[in-house]
C-alpha positions as CSV (number, residue, x, y, z in Angstrom):
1,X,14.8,36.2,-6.9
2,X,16.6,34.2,-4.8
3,X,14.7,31.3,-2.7
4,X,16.3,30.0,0.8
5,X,16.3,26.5,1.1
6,X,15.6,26.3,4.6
7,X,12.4,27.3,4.6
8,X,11.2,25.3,1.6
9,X,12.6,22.2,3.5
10,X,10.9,22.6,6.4
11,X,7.7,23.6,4.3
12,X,7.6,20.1,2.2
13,X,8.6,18.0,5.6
14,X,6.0,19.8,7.9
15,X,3.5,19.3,4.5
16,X,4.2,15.8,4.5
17,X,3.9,15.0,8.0
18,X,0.2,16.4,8.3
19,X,-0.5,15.0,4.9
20,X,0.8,11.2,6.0
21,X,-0.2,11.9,9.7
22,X,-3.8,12.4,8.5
23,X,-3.9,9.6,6.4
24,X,-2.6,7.4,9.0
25,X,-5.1,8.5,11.6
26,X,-7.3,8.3,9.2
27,X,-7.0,4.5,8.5
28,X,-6.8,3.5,12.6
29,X,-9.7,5.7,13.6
30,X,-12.3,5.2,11.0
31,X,-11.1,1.7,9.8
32,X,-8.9,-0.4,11.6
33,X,-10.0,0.4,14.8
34,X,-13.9,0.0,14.5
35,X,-13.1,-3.4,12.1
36,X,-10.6,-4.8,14.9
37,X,-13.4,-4.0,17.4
38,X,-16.3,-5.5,15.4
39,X,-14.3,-9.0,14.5
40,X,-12.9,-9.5,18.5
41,X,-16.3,-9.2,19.8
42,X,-18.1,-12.2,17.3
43,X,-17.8,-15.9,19.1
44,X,-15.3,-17.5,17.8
45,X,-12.6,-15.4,17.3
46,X,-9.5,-15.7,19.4
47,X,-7.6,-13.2,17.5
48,X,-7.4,-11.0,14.9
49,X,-5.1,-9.2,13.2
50,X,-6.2,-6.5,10.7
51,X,-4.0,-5.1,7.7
52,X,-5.7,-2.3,5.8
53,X,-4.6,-2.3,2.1
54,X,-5.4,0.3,-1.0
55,X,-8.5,-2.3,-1.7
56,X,-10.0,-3.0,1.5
57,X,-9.0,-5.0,4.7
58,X,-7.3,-8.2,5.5
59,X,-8.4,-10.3,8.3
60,X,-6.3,-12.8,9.8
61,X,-8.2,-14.5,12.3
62,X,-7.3,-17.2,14.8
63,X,-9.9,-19.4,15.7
64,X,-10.8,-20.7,19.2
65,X,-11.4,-24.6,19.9
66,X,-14.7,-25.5,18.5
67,X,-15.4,-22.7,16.8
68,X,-18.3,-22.9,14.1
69,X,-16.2,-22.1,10.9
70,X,-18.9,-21.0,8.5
71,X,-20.8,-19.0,10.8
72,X,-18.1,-17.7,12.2
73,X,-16.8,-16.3,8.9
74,X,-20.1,-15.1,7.7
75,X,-20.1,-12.9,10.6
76,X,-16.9,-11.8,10.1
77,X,-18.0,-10.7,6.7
78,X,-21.1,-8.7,7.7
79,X,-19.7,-7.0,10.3
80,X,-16.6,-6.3,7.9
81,X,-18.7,-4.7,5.2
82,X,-20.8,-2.6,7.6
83,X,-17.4,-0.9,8.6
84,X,-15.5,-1.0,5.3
85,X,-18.2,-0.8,2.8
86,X,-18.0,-1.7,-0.9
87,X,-13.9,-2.3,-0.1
88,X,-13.1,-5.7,-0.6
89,X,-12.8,-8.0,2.4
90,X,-10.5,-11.1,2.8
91,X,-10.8,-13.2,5.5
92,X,-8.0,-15.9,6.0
93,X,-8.1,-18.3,9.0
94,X,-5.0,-18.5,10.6
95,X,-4.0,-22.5,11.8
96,X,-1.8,-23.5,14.5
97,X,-0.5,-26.2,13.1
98,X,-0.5,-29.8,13.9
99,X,1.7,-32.1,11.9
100,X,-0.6,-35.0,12.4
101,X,-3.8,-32.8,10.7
102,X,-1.3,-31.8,8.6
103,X,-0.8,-34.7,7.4
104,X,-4.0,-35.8,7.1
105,X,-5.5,-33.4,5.1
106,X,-2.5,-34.0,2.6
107,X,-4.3,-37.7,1.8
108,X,-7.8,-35.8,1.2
109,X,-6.4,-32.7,-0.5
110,X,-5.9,-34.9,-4.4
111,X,-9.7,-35.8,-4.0
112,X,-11.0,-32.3,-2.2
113,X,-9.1,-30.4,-5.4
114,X,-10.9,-32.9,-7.9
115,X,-14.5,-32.5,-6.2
116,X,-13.9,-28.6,-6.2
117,X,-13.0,-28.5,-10.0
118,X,-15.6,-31.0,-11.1
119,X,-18.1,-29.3,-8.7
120,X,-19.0,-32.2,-7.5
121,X,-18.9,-31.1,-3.8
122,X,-21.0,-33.8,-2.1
123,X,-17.4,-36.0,-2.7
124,X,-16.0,-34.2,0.1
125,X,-18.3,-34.9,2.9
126,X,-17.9,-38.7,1.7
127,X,-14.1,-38.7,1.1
128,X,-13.2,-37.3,4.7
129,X,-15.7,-39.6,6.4
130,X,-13.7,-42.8,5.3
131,X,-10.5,-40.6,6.6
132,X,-12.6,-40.4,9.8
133,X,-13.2,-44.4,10.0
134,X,-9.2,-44.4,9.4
135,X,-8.2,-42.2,12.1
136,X,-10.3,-43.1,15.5
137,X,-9.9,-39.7,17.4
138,X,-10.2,-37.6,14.0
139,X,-13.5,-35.3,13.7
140,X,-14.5,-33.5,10.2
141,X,-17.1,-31.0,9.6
142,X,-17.9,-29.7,6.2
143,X,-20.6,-26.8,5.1
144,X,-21.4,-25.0,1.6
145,X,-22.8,-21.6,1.5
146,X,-22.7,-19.5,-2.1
147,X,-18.9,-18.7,-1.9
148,X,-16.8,-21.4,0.1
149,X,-16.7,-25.1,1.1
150,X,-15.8,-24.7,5.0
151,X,-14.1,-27.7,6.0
152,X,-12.9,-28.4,9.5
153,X,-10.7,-31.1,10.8
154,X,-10.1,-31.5,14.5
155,X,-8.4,-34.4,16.7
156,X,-9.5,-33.0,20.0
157,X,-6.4,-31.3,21.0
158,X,-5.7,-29.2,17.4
159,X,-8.1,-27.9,14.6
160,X,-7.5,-27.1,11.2
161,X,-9.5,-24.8,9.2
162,X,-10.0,-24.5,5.5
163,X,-11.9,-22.6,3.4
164,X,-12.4,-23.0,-0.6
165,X,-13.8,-20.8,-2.8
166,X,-16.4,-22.2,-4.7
167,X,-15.5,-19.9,-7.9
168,X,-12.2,-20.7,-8.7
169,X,-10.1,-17.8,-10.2
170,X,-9.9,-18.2,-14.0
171,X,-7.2,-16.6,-16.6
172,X,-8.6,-14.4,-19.3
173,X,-5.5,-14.6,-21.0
174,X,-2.8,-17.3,-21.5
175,X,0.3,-16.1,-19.3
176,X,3.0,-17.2,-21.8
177,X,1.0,-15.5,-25.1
């Protein structure tokens, strides 16, 4: 018996095309589309860039001027699991960037780390209200929920947005044993 190549070729790369075709339509029609149009329409949100992975979904968000940071990420979150289910969600909040804010949250990040790991979390509140009494046009705002300290510093022209999980990741295992 002999077998022709030709015809096997084409075979495996017409198989593969409808197989990866499928999948790829799969993920834009019934995920990244319907996320994509859930997180543009919540307040807030200037942009959003979604990356489907094995997991779940990556959101990259850009936040307009003012926006309400822990609100605006719970939101995010609902409307994320009603489209992706049980999947895991990650939101990260994408900053412009301002060296100045930069700068500032470099002085407050030593004491931030320490009230996160001593859970000691009304610290932060006090620590960047003296940074606030430092720096005249500087504004902070800082909220808890279950998950994430939501901390927001703006100087009227820029805002930078961090969030901190309240459960910090832990190592079963030593990494050097």
């Amino acid at each position: 018996m002999k077998l022709r190549l030709l015809p096997i070729i084409i075979t495996v790369v017409v198989s593969s095309a409808v197989l990866f075709g499928g999948w790829f339509m799969y993920q834009t029609v019934a995920m990244e589309d319907p996320l994509t149009h859930a997180v543009d329409s919540i307040d807030g949100v200037g942009d959003a860039r979604i990356e489907v992975v094995r997991s779940g979904a990556i959101v990259r968000v850009t936040l307009e001027q003012g926006a309400d940071l822990r609100e605006t990420y719970r939101r995010i979150k609902e409307a994320g699991s009603a489209v992706i289910g049980e999947r895991k969600l990650t939101v990260e909040v994408v900053n412009e960037g301002s060296e100045s804010l930069d700068r500032i949250w470099a002085q407050v990040m030593f004491d931030v780390a320490q009230a996160m790991e001593t859970k000691q979390y009304t610290l932060i509140p006090e620590r960047l209200n003296k940074l606030v009494k430092e720096n005249n046009n500087l504004k902070t705002t800082t909220e808890m929920d279950d998950d994430n300290v939501y901390i927001t510093l703006s100087d009227g022209s820029s805002t930078k947005y961090v969030i901190l999980p309240r459960i910090p990741l832990t190592m079963g295992v030593w990494p050097n044993e």
